[in-house]
C-alpha positions as CSV (number, residue, x, y, z in Angstrom):
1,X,17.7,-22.1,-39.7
2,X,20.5,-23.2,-37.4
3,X,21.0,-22.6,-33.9
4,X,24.0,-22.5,-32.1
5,X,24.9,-22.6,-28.3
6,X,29.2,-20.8,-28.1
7,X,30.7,-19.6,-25.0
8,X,32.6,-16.3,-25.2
9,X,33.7,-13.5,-23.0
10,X,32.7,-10.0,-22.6
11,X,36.7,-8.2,-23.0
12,X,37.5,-5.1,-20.6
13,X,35.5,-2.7,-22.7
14,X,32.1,-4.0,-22.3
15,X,32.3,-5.9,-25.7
16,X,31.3,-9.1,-27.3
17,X,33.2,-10.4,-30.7
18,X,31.9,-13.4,-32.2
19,X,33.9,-15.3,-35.0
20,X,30.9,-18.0,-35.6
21,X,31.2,-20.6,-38.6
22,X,28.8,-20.5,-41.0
23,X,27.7,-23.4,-43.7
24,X,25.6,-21.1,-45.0
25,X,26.0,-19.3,-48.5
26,X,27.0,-15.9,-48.7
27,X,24.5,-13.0,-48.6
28,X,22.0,-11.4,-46.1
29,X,21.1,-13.5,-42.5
30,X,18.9,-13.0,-39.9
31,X,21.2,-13.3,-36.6
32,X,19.0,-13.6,-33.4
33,X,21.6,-13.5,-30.5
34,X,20.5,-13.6,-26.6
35,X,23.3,-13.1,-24.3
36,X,23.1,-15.1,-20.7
37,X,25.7,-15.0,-17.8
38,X,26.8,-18.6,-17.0
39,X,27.5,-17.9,-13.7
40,X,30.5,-18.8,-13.3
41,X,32.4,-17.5,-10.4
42,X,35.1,-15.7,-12.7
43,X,33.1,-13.5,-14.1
44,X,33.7,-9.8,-12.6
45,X,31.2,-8.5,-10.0
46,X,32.3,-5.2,-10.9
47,X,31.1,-5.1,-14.2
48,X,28.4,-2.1,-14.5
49,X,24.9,-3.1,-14.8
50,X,22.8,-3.2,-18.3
51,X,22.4,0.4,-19.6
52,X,20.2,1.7,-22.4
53,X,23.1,4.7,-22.4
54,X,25.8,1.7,-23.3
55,X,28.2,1.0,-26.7
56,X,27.7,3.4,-29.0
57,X,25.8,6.1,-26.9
58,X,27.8,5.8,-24.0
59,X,28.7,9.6,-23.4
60,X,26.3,11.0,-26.0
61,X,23.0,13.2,-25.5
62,X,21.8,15.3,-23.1
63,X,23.1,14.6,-19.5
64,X,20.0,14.6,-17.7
65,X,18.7,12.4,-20.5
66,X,17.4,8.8,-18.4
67,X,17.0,6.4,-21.0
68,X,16.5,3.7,-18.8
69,X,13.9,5.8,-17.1
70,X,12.4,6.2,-20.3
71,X,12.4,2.5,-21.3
72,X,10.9,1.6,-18.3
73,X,8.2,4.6,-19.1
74,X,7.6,3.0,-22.8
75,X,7.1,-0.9,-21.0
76,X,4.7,0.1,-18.6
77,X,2.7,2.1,-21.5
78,X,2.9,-1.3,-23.5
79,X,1.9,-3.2,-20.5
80,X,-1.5,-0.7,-19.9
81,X,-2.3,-1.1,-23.9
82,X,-2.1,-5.1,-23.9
83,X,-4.2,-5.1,-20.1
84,X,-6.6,-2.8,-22.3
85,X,-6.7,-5.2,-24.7
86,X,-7.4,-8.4,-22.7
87,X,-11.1,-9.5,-22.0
């Protein structure tokens, strides 16, 4: 396994490209990415807040469809189950 740290930028449309090398062979990875503002003052405060309706859903499904309402629903389930689950 390798890990990399690379600094990138998030382009006008909300989207992240990555051209990483590799000394790997060709074939199947596993690619764990975690994405983390640097806080640097050039980065837009405009920019929209995380949405689970983002990328490839953006502007599909119902319109009183809350995913994030629903996400939040999900966690708080999860969260119940594991306190269930502690001694």
């Amino acid at each position: 396994m390798t890990t990399l740290t690379v600094r990138s930028e998030i382009d006008g449309d909300g989207k992240l490209r990555l051209e990483v090398p590799c000394q790997l062979p060709p074939g199947p990875v596993e690619v764990v990415l975690v994405v983390q503002s640097t806080g640097d003052s050039s980065t837009p405060s405009s920019r929209k807040p995380h949405s689970a309706r983002s990328g490839l859903f953006l502007g599909r499904g119902p319109k009183d469809l809350d995913p994030d309402a629903i996400t939040d629903e999900m966690n708080a389930e999860w969260k119940n189950k594991l306190a269930d689950l502690e001694p």
